[in-house]
C-alpha positions as CSV (number, residue, x, y, z in Angstrom):
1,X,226.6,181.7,164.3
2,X,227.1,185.2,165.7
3,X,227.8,188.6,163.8
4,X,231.3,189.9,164.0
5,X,232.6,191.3,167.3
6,X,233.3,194.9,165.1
7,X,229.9,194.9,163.7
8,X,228.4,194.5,167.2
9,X,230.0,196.9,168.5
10,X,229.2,199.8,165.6
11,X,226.2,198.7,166.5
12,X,226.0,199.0,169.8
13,X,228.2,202.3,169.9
14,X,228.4,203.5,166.3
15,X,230.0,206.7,167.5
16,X,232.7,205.7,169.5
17,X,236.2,206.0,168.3
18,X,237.5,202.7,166.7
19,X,241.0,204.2,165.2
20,X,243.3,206.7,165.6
21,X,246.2,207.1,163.5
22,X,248.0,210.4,163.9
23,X,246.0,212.0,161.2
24,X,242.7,211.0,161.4
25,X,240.4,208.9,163.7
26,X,237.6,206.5,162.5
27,X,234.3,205.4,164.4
28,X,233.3,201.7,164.8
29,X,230.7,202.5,162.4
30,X,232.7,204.2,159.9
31,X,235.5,200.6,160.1
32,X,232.4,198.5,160.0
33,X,231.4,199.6,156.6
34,X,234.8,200.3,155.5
35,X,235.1,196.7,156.4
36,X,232.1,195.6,154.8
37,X,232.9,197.4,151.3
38,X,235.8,196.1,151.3
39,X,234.7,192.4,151.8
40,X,232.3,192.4,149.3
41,X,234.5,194.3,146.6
42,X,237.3,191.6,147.4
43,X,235.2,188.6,147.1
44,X,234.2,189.8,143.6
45,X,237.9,189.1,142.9
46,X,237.5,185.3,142.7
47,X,238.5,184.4,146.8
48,X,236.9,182.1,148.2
49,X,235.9,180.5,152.0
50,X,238.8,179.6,152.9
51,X,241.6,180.7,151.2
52,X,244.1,182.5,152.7
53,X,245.6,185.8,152.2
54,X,248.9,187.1,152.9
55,X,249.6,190.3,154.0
56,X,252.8,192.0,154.0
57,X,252.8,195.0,155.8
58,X,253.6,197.3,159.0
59,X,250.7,198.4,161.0
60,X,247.9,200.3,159.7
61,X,244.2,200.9,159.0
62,X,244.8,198.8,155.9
63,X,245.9,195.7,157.5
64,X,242.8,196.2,160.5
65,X,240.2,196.2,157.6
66,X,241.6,193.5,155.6
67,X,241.8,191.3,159.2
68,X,238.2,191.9,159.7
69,X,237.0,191.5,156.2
70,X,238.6,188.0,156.2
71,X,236.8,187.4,159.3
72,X,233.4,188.5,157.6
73,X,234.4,186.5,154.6
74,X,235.9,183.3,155.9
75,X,239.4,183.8,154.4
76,X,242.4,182.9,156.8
77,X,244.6,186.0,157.3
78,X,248.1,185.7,157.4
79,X,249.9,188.4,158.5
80,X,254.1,188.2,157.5
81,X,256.6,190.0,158.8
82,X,258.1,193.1,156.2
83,X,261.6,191.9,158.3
84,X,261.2,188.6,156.3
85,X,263.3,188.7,152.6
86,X,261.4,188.1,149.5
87,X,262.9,184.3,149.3
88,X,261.3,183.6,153.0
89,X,258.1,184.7,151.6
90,X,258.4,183.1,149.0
91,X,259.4,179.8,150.4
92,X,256.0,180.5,152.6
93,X,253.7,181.4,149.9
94,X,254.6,178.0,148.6
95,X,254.7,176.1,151.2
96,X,250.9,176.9,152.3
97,X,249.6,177.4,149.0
98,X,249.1,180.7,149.3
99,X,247.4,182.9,145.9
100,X,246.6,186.0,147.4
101,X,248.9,188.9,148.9
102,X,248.4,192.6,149.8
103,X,251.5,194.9,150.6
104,X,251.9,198.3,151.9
105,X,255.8,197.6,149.6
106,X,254.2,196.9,146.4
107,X,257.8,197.4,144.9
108,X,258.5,194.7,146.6
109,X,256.2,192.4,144.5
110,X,258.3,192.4,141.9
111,X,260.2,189.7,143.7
112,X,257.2,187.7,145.2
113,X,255.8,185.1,143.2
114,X,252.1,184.9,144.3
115,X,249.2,184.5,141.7
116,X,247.0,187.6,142.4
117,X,248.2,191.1,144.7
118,X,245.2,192.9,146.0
119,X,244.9,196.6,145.9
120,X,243.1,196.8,149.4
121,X,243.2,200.8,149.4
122,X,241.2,201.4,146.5
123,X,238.3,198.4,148.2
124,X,237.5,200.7,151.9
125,X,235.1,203.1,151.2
126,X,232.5,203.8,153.7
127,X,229.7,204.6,152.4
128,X,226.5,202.8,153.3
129,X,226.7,198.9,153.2
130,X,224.5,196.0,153.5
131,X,224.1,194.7,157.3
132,X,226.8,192.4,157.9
133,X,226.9,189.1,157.5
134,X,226.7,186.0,160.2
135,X,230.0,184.4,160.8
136,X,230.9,181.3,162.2
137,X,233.8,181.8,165.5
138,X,234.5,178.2,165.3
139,X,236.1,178.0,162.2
140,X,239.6,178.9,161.1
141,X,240.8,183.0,161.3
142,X,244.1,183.8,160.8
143,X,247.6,181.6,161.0
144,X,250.5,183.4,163.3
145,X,254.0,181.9,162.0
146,X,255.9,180.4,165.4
147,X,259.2,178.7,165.5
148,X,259.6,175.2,167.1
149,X,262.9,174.2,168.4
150,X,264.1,173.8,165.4
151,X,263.7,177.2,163.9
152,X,261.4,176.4,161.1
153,X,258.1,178.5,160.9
154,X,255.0,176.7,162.2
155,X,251.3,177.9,161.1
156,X,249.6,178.3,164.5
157,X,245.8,178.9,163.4
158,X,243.3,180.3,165.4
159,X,239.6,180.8,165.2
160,X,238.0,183.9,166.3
161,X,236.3,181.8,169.6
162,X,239.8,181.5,170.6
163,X,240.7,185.4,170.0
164,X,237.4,186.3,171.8
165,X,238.1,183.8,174.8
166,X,241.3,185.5,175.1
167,X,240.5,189.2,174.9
168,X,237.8,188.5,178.1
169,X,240.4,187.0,180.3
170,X,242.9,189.5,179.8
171,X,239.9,192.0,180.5
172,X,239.1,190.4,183.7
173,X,242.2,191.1,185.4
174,X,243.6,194.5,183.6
175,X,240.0,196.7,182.8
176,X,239.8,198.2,179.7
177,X,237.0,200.4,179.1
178,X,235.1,202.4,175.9
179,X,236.8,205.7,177.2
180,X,240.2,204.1,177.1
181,X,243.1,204.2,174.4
182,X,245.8,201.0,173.8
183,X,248.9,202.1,171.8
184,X,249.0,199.2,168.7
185,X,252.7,199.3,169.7
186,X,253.6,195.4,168.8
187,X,253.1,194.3,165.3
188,X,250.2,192.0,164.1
189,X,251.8,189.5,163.1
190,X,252.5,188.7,166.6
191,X,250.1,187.6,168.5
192,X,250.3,190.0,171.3
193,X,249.5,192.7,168.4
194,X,246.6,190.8,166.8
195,X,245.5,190.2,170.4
196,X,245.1,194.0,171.1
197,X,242.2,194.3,168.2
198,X,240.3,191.7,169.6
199,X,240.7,193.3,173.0
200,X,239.8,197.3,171.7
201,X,236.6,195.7,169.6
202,X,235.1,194.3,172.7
203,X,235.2,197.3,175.0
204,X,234.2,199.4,172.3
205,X,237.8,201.1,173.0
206,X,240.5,203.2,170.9
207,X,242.7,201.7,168.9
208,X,246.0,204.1,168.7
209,X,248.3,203.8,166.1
210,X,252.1,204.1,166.1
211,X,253.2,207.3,164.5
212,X,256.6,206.2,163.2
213,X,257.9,209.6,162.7
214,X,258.3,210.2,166.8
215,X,260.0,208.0,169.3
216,X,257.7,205.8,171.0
217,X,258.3,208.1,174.4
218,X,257.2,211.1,172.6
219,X,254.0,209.2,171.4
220,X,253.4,208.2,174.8
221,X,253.0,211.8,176.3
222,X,251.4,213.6,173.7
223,X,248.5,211.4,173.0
224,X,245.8,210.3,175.1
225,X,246.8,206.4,175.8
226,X,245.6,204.5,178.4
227,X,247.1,201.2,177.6
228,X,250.1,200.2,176.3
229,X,252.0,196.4,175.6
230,X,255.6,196.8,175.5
231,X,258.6,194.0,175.8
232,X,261.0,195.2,178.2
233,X,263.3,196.6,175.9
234,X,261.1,198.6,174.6
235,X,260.1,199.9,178.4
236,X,263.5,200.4,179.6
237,X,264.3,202.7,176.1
238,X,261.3,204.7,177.4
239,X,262.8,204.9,180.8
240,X,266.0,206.0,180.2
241,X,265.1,208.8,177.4
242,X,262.1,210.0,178.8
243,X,260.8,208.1,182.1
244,X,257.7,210.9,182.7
245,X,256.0,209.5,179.6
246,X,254.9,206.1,181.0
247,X,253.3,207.9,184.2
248,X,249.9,208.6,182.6
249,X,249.2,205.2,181.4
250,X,246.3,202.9,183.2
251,X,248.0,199.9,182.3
252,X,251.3,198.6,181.2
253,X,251.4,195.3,179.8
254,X,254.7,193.5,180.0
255,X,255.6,190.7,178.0
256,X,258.1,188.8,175.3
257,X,261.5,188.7,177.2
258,X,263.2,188.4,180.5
259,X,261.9,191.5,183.0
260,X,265.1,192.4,185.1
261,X,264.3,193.3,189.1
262,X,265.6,196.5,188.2
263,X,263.2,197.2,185.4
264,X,260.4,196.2,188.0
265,X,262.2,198.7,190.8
266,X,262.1,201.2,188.4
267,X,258.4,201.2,187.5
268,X,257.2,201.1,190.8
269,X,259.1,204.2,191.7
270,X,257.3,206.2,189.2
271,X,254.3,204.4,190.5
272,X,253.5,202.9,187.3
273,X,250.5,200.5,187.0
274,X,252.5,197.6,185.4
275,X,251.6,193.7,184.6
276,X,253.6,190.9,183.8
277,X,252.1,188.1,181.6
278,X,253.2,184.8,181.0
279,X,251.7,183.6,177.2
280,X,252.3,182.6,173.6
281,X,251.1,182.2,170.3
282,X,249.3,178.8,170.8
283,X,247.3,179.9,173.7
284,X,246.2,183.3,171.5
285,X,248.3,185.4,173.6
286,X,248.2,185.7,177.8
287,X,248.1,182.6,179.9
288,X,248.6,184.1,183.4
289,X,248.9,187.5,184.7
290,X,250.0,189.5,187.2
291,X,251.3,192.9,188.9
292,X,254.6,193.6,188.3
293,X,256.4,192.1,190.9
294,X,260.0,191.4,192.2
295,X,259.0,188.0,193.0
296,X,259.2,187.0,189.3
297,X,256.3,185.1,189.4
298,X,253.3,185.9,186.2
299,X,250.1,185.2,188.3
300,X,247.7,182.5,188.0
301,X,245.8,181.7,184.5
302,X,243.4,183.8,183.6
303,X,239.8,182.8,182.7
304,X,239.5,180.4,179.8
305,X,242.8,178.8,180.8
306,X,244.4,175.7,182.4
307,X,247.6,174.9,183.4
308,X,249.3,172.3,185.3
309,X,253.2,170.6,185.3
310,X,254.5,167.7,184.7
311,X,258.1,167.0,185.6
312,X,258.4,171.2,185.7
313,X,257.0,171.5,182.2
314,X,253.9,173.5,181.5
315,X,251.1,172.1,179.8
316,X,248.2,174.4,178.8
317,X,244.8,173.5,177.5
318,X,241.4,175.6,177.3
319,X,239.3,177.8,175.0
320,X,242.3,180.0,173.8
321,X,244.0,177.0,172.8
322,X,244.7,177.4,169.4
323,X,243.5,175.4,166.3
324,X,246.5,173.5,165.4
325,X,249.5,174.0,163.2
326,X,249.0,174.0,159.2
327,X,251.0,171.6,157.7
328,X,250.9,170.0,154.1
329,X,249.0,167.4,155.5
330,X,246.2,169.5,157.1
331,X,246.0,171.1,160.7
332,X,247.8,169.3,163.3
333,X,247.2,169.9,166.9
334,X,249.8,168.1,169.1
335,X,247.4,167.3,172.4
336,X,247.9,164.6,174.6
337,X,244.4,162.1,175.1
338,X,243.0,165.0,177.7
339,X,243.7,168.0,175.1
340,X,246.6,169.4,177.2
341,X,249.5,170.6,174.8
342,X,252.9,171.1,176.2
343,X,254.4,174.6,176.1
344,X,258.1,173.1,176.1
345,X,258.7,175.9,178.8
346,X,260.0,175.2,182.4
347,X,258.1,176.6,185.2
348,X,256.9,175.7,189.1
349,X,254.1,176.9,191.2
350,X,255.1,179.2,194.2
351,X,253.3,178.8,197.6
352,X,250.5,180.3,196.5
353,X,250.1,179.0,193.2
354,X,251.4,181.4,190.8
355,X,253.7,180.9,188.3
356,X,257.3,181.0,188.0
357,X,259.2,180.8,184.6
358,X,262.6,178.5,184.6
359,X,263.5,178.8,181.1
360,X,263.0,177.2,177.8
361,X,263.6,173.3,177.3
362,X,265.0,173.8,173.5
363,X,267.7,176.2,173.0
364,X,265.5,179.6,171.9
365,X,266.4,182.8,173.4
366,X,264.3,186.0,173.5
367,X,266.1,189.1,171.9
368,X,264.8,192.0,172.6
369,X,261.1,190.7,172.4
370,X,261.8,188.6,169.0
371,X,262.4,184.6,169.5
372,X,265.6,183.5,168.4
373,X,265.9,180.1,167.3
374,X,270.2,179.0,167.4
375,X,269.4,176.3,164.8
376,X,267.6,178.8,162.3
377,X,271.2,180.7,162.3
378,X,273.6,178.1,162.3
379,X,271.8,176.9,159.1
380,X,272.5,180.2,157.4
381,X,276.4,180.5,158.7
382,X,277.1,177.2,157.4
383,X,276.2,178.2,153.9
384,X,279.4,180.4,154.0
385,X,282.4,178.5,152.4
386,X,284.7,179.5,155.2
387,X,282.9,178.0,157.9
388,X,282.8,173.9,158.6
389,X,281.0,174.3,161.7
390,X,278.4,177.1,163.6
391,X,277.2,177.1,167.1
392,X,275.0,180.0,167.8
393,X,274.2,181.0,171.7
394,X,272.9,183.2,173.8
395,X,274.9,186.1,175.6
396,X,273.3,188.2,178.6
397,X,272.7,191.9,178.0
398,X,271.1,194.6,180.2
399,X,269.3,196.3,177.3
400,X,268.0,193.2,175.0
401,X,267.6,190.5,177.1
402,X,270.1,188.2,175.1
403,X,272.2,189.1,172.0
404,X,273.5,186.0,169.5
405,X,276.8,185.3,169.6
406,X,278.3,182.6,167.0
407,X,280.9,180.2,167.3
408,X,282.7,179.1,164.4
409,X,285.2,176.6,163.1
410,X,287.0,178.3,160.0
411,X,288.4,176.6,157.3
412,X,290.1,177.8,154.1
413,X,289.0,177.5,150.7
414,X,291.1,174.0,150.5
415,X,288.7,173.5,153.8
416,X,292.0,173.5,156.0
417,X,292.3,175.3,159.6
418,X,292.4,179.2,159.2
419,X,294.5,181.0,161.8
420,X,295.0,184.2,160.3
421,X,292.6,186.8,162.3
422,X,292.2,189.8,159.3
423,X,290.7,186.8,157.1
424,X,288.5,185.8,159.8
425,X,288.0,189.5,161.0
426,X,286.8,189.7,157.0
427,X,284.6,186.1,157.2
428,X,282.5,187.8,160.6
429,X,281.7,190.8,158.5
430,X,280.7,188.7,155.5
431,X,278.7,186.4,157.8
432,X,276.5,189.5,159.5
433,X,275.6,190.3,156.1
434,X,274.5,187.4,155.4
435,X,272.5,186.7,158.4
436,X,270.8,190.3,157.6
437,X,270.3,189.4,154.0
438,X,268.5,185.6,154.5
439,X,267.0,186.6,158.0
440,X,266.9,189.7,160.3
441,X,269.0,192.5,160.9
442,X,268.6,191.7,164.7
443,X,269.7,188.4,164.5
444,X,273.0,188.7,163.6
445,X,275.9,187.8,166.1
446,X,277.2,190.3,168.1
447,X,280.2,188.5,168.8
448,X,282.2,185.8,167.4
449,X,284.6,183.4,168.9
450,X,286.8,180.4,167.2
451,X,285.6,177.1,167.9
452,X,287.3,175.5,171.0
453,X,289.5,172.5,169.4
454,X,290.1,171.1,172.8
455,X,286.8,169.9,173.0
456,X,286.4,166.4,171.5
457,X,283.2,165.2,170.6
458,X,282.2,161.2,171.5
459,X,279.1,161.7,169.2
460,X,277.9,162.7,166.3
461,X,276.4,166.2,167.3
462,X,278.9,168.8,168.5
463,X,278.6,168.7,172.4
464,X,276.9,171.8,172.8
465,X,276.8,172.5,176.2
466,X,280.6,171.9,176.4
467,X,281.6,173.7,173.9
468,X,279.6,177.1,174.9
469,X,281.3,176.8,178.2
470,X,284.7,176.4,176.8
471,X,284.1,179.5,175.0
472,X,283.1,181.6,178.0
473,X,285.7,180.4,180.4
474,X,287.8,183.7,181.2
């Protein structure tokens, strides 16, 4: 049993600045009994040990204090994406049995069946509260929705050993300290987000906020940050609007997409302290690390971790491995007899035993830092009665990494051949809005192209490889 990791610190540094957020700033001890308050006043709403409870929101000192009360309080927080439509979250809260929500959209709840909201804001008062409470870092935290190969979510669950195990490696290779200041500039719902509050807590360091109403860039060079994660789209932006503002930065974490040599040139021009980091959700966030390099390789695991190939795929195991998926018959951890879980990404070792990325073994791209699952899409184009068949792939691009492009066999509404190119001009606008309405604005094709007739399939899947490159021949 241990106290929290945000109580210890108040603790230990009560005056030190836990929060900033554009407005105002908030000391570890002024979040730990915020934190506390707000535990107590939510548990005398009927949760119990381990329920879990959704929350729907962007960033903000709301979400943090709900995180840590469920970690005081033995609830399972699960942080959803506001990008998700009310029928995903919907289709989630039923799926894991979820009763209890908090939004920052509470309009939104209107179309979001879940038994009991939770008015969060009116709970965080800090005044004087009772000494906090010893917690158990073995049990279950939070859940991170992941996609498998098949684009359906997956509950990764963590416990907070995992979290903690995690935050120390990263700080072993990229030194954070309690004057120092990381940007909260990925969301919490990702793990690289939910990663940075376990990383802050530790070092008794500053949590920033994004202020919204100013570019990212702009945010960068007026405040005092010392740390920042960005995916690479987000650090060339930066670099092309306003390159000066990344120059004061300690540390900038790379991660989430391909890193282009030129991205890497760039940086180390403007003698920018940059890292590249191989990780994902299972493994709480970083695996291996490294200095930005035009090698291409992501260092060597950090502490905590293990990694080793078989056949050039990675298997990870160690005390960042994550509790298992939730599934409706209980948490599932897929780990061979030795605990080693495969990542289902290619890699090698170089000479000197750092690792190199090859690509993914399923079909997922990275756009623009968010996974992209073709299967997840094809499901939704194929809902439109214009289209018999949907192939969704990947196309390069020098900003996002990859962009979705969609190949699709149109058919009429007698479910004949359609050759007439303002219908289908029409179907490609209809099908982007449908791909924004079920999923993501970002997800939607940027480019569409008839199916190739001329290749025959000898199975029952479409041939998926050949068809892709009969699309792309010039």
């Amino acid at each position: 049993m241990m106290i929290s990791p945000l109580h210890q610190t108040a603790l230990a540094t009560p005056t030190a600045i836990a929060i900033e957020d554009g407005r105002d700033t908030y000391s570890f001890s002024t979040l730990s009994s915020m934190v506390s308050n707000l535990a107590m006043s939510l548990q005398t709403q009927g949760l119990q040990r381990g329920d879990i409870v959704g929350c729907l929101s962007h960033n903000n000192l709301e979400m943090i204090c709900l995180y840590w009360a469920c970690i005081d309080s033995g609830w399972v927080f699960l942080p959803l994406s506001p990008r998700l439509s009310n029928s995903q979250i919907n289709q989630l809260i039923d799926t894991y049995q979820v009763s209890w929500l908090w939004t920052d959209s509470p309009g939104r709840l209107t179309d979001i069946a879940v038994t009991h909201d939770l008015n969060v804001s009116l709970c965080m008062q800090a005044n004087p509260s009772p000494a906090a409470v010893k917690i158990s870092p073995h049990i279950a935290s939070n859940i991170i929705l992941t996609s498998g190969s098949s684009g359906t979510p997956k509950a990764a669950m963590h416990c907070l050993l995992n979290h903690l195990a995690s935050a120390q490696g990263s700080a072993s290779f990229i030194p954070l300290t309690a004057n120092d200041a990381w940007l909260l500039s990925l969301p919490l719902f990702h793990i690289g987000g939910l990663a940075i509050l376990h990383r802050c807590t530790l070092a008794a360091a500053r949590i920033v906020l994004r202020n919204t109403a100013i570019s990212l860039a702009e945010q960068l060079q007026q405040s005092t940050i010392s740390h920042v994660s960005l995916v690479p789209t987000q650090a060339l932006q930066i670099l092309t609007q306003q390159p000066s503002a990344l120059t004061r930065v300690k540390a900038l974490l790379l991660g989430g997409g391909m890193i282009e040599p030129q991205l890497i040139d760039s940086l180390n021009a403007l003698n920018i302290n940059a890292y590249t980091s191989y990780g994902m959700t299972e493994m709480s966030s970083q695996i291996t690390t490294a200095k930005a390099n035009l090698a291409g390789h992501h260092g060597r695991p950090l502490p905590a971790r293990q990694l080793k190939l078989v056949d050039g795929i990675i298997w990870v195991k160690g005390e960042c491995l994550f509790l298992g998926y939730l599934t409706p018959q209980g948490v599932s951890l897929p780990v061979d007899e030795q605990g080693w879980f495969c990542t289902q990404d290619k890699g090698q070792l170089n000479d000197k035993g750092q690792l190199m990325i090859s690509g993914r073994v399923d079909n997922m791209f990275i756009c623009g830092g968010e996974n992209v699952h073709p299967e997840q899409l094809e499901a939704v184009l194929m809902t439109h009665p214009n289209v018999a068949q949907a192939m969704v792939f990947a196309m390069s691009d020098p900003i996002f990494g990859h962009l979705p492009a969609a190949i699709i066999d149109y058919v009429d509404n007698n479910g004949d051949e359609l050759v007439g190119s303002a219908d289908i001009n029409s179907i490609n606008i209809q099908l982007s809005e449908l791909i924004e309405q079920k999923l993501a604005r970002f997800m939607r094709p940027r480019q569409y192209f008839n199916w190739p007739k001329q290749v025959i399939s000898s199975g029952i899947k479409a041939p998926r490889k050949l068809i892709i490159a009969a699309v792309q021949q010039p």
